[in-house]
C-alpha positions as CSV (number, residue, x, y, z in Angstrom):
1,X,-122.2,35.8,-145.7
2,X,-121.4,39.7,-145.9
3,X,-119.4,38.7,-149.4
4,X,-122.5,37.0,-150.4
5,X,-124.8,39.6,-149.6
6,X,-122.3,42.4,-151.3
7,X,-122.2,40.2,-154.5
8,X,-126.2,40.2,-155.0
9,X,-126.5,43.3,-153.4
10,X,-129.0,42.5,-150.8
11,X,-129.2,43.6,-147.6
12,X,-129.9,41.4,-144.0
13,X,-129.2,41.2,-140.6
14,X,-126.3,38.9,-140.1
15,X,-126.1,37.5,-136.3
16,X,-123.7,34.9,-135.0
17,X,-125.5,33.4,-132.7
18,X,-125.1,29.4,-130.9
19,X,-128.4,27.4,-132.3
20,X,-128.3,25.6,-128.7
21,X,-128.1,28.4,-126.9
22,X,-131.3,28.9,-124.2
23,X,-131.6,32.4,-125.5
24,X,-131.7,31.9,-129.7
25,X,-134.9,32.0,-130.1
26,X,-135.8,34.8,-128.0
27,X,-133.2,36.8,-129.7
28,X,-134.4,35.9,-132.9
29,X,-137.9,35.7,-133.3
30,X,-140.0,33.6,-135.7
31,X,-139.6,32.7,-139.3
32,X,-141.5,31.7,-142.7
33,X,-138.3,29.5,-143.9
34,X,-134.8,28.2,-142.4
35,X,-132.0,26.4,-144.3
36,X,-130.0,23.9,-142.6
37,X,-127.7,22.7,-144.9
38,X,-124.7,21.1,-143.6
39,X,-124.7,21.3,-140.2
40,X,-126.4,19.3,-137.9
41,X,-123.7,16.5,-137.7
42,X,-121.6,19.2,-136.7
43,X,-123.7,20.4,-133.5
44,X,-122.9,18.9,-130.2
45,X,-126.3,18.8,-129.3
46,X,-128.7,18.2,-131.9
47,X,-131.6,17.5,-130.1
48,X,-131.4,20.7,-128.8
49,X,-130.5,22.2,-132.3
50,X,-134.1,20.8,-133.4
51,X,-135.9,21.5,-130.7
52,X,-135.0,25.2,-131.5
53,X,-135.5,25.2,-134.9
54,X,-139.1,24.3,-134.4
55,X,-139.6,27.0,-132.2
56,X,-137.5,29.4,-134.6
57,X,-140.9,28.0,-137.9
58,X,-143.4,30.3,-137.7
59,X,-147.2,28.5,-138.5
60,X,-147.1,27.5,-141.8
61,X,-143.6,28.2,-142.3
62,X,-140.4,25.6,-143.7
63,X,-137.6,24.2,-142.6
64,X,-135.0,23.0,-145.3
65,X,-132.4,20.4,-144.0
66,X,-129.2,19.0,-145.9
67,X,-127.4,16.3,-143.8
68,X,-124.9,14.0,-144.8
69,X,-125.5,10.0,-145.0
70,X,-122.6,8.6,-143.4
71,X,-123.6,5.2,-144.5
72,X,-123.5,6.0,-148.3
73,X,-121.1,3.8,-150.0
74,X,-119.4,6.7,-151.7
75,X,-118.4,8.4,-148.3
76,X,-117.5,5.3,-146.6
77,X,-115.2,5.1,-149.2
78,X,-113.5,8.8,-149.2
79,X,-116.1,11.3,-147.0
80,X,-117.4,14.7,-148.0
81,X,-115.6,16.8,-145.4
82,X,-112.0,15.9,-145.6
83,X,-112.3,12.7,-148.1
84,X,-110.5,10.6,-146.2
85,X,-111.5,6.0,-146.2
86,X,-112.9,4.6,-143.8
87,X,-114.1,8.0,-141.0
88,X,-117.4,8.0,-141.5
89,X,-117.3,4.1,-140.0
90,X,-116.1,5.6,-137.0
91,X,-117.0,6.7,-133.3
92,X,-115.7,10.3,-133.4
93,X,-112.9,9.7,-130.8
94,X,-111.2,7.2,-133.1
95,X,-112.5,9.3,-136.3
96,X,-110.6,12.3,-135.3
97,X,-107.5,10.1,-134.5
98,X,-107.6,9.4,-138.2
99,X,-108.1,13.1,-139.3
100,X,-105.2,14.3,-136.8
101,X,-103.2,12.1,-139.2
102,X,-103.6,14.5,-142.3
103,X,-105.1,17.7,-140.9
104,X,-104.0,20.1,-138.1
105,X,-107.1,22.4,-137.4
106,X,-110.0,21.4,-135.1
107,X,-112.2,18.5,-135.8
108,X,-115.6,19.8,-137.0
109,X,-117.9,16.7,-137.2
110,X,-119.6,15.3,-134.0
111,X,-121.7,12.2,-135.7
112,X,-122.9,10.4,-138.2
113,X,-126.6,9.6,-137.9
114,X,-129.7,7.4,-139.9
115,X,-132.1,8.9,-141.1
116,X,-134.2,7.7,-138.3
117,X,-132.6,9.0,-136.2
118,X,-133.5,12.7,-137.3
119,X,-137.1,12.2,-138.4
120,X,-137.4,10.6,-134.6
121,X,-135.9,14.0,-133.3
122,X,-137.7,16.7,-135.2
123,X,-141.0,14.5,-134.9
124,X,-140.7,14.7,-130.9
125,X,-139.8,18.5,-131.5
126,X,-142.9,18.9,-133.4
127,X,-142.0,18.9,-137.1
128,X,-143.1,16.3,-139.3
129,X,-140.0,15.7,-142.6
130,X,-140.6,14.9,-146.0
131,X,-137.8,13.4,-148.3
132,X,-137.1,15.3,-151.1
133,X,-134.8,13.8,-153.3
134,X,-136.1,11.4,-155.9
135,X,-134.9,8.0,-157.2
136,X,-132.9,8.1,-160.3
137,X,-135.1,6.9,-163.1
138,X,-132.5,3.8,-163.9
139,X,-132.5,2.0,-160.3
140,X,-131.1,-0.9,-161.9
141,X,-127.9,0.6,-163.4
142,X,-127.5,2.7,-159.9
143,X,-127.4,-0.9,-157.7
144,X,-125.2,-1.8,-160.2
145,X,-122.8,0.6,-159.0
146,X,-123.1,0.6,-155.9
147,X,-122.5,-2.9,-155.6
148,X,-119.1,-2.0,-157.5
149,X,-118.7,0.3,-155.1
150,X,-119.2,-2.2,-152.1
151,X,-117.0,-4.5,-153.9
152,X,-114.1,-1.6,-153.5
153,X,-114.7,-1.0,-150.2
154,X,-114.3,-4.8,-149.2
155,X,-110.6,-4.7,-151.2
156,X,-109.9,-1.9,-149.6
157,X,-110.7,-2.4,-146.2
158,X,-109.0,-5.9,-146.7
159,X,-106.0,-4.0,-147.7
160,X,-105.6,-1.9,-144.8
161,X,-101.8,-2.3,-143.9
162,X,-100.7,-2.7,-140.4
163,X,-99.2,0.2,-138.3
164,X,-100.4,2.8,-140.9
165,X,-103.6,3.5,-138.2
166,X,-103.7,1.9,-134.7
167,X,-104.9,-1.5,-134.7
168,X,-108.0,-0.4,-132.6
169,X,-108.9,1.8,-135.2
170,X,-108.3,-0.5,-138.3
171,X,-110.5,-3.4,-136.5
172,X,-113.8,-0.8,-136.0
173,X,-112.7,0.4,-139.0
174,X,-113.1,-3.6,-140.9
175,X,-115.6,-4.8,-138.4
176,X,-118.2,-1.7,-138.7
177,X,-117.4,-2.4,-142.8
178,X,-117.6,-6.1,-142.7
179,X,-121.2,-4.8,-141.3
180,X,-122.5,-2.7,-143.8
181,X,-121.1,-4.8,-146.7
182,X,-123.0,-7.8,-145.2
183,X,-126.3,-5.5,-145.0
184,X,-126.2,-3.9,-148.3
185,X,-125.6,-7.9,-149.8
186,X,-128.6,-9.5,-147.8
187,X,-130.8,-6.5,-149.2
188,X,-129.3,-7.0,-153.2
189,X,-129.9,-11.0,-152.5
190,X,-133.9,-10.0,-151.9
191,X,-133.9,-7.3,-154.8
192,X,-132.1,-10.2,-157.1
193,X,-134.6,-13.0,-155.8
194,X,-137.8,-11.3,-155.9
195,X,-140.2,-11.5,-159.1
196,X,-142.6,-9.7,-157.8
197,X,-142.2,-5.7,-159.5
198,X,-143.4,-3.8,-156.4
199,X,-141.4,-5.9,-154.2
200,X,-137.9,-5.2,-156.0
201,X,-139.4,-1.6,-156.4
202,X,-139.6,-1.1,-152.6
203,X,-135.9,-2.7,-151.8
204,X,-134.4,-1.3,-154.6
205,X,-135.3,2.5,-153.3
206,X,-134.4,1.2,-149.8
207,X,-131.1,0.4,-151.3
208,X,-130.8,3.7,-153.1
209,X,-131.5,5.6,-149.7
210,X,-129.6,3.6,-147.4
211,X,-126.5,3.2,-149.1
212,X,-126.7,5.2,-152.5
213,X,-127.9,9.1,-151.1
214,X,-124.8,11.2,-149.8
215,X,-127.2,13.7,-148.4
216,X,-130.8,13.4,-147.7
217,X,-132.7,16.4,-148.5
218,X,-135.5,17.0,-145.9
219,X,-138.4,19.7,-145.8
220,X,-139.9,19.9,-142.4
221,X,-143.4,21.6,-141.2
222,X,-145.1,22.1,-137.9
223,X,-147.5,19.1,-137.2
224,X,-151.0,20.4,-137.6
């Protein structure tokens, strides 16, 4: 942050402060804007993570949010923190088990969540979210690849080989796969069956931001 600020010559207060702590909002005050980009599946605690970030919103004011879609097809198949198969299908005892494997630091991500589940939380904190990223204007061709994409994770989560993870892990691993492959395939059957435009319309953008969005881009305001 200090290189950032040097580089564009602007200056700020810079505190390093626990977003859970009791005390962060008193020690910080009130703002028109936050960004949250990237880090609430790495909080411990994210319900009290939101619940301070609403306080932190001034009236009137934003709250940015980037957050990682575990169920994407793309990160089930190699995800964005350490692009690795498989971790984001995962509890995060067994997902770290599979990190310790390559990497030697300290696991950083606590969970993977739906997008439910974070619209529920900053609703009860008092912010209502809005979805800001838009549907590519080809749905058709986008389904397309993602159900290339599912196709590869089946094959490769066929292909697991014995003894390279422990057999705990490798069954979650398939039977949390088997699940999602079986989900997305139920929802192309209705998008394939379906004449009706504003029907494929409404499951083809379900598809899209279920399993097709890496990171949903959220703006959040205070409920008036």
């Amino acid at each position: 942050a200090r290189l950032q600020l040097a580089d564009h010559r602007v200056g700020a207060t810079l505190d390093h402060l626990d977003i859970t702590s009791p005390d962060v909002v008193n020690r910080l005050g009130r703002f028109d804007v936050i960004l949250c980009n990237d880090v609430l599946e790495h909080v411990v605690d994210p319900q009290s993570a939101a619940a301070h970030l609403a306080e932190l919103l001034d009236e009137g004011g934003s709250l940015f949010l980037q957050i990682p879609n575990g169920q994407a097809v793309e990160f089930m198949l190699k995800d964005g923190h350490y692009g690795l198969f498989g971790i984001t299908l995962l509890d995060r005892s067994r997902a770290e088990r599979v990190w310790a494997e390559s990497y030697s630091d300290t696991y950083g991500v606590e969970h993977y969540a739906p997008l439910a589940y974070y619209l529920d939380m900053f609703s009860q904190a008092g912010l209502a979210l809005r979805l800001l990223n838009r549907p590519p204007d080809d749905l058709e061709s986008h389904i397309q690849d993602l159900n290339r994409q599912f196709d590869d994770l089946e094959s490769a989560l066929a292909a697991l080989p014995p003894g390279e993870l422990d057999s705990d892990v490798i069954e979650e691993m398939q039977r949390r796969g088997r699940h999602e492959i079986e989900a997305f395939r139920h929802q192309l059957g209705l998008y394939r069956s379906s004449v009706l435009g504003p029907e494929r319309n409404i499951v083809a953008r379900s598809l899209w931001s279920t399993y097709g969005l890496t990171f949903w881009e959220l703006v959040g305001h205070k409920r008036g």
